[in-house]
C-alpha positions as CSV (number, residue, x, y, z in Angstrom):
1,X,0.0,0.0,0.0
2,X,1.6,3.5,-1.0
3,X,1.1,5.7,1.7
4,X,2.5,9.6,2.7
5,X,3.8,10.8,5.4
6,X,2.8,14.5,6.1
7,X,4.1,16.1,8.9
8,X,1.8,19.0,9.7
9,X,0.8,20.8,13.1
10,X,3.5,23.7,13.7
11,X,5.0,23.1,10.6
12,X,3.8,21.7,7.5
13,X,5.7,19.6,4.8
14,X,3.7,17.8,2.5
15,X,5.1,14.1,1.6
16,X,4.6,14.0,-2.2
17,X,6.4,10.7,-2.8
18,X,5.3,8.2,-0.6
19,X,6.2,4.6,0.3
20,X,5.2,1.3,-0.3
21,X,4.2,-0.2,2.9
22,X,3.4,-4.2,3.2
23,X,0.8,-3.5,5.7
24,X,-0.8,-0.9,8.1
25,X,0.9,-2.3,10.7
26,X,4.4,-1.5,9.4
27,X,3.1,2.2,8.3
28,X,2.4,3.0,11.6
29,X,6.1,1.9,12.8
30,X,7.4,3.9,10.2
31,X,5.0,7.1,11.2
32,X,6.7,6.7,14.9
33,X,10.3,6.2,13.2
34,X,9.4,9.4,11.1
35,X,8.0,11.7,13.9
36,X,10.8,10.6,16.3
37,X,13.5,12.0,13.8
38,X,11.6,15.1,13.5
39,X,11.5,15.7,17.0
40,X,15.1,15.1,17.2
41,X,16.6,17.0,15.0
42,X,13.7,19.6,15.6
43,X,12.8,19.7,19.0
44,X,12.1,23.3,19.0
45,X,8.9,22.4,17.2
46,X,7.6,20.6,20.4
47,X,7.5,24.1,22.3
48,X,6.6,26.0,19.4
49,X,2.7,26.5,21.1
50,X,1.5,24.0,18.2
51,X,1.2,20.0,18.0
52,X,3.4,18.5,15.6
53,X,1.7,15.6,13.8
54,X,2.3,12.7,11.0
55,X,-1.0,12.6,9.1
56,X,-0.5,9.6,6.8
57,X,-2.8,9.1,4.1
58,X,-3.1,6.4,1.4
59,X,-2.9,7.4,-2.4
60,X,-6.6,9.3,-2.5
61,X,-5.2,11.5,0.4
62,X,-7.9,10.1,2.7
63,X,-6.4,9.7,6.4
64,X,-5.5,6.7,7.6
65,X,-3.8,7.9,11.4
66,X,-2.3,10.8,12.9
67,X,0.3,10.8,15.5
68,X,0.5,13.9,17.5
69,X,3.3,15.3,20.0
70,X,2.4,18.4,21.7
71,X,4.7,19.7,24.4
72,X,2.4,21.4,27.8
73,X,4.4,23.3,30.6
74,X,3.1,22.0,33.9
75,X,1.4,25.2,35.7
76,X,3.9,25.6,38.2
77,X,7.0,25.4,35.7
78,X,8.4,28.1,35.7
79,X,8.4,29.9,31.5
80,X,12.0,30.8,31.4
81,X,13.5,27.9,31.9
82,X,12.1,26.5,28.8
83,X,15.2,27.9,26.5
């Protein structure tokens, strides 16, 4: 199955090649592979007051699962320690 992997959220960049996946099962490994790059060599995005998701979608664009990451400071944290 040819799915995409968009990530989207406080960013967005469209996946406009795709990748043959054997099964949902496997997609949805690769969706956590995928946002777990992202978030490591972006993890400004997590604080950027927006989620950060992987939408992936199958060859008609229809969604098939979303992961989202959304960073929340804890009400007592203090705000300028979050440089």
């Amino acid at each position: 199955m040819l799915c995409f992997f968009n990530l989207a959220g406080a960013v967005y960049d469209p996946d406009v090649k795709g990748l043959e996946m054997p099964s949902l099962v496997e997609a949805r490994l690769e969706a956590a592979r995928y946002i777990g790059e992202v978030i490591r060599d972006r993890p400004n995005l997590v604080w950027a007051g927006e989620e950060v998701r992987v939408e992936v979608t199958d060859h008609r664009q229809l969604v098939l699962f979303t992961i989202i990451v959304l960073g929340v400071d804890a009400p007592a944290s203090p705000r300028s320690n979050r440089s």
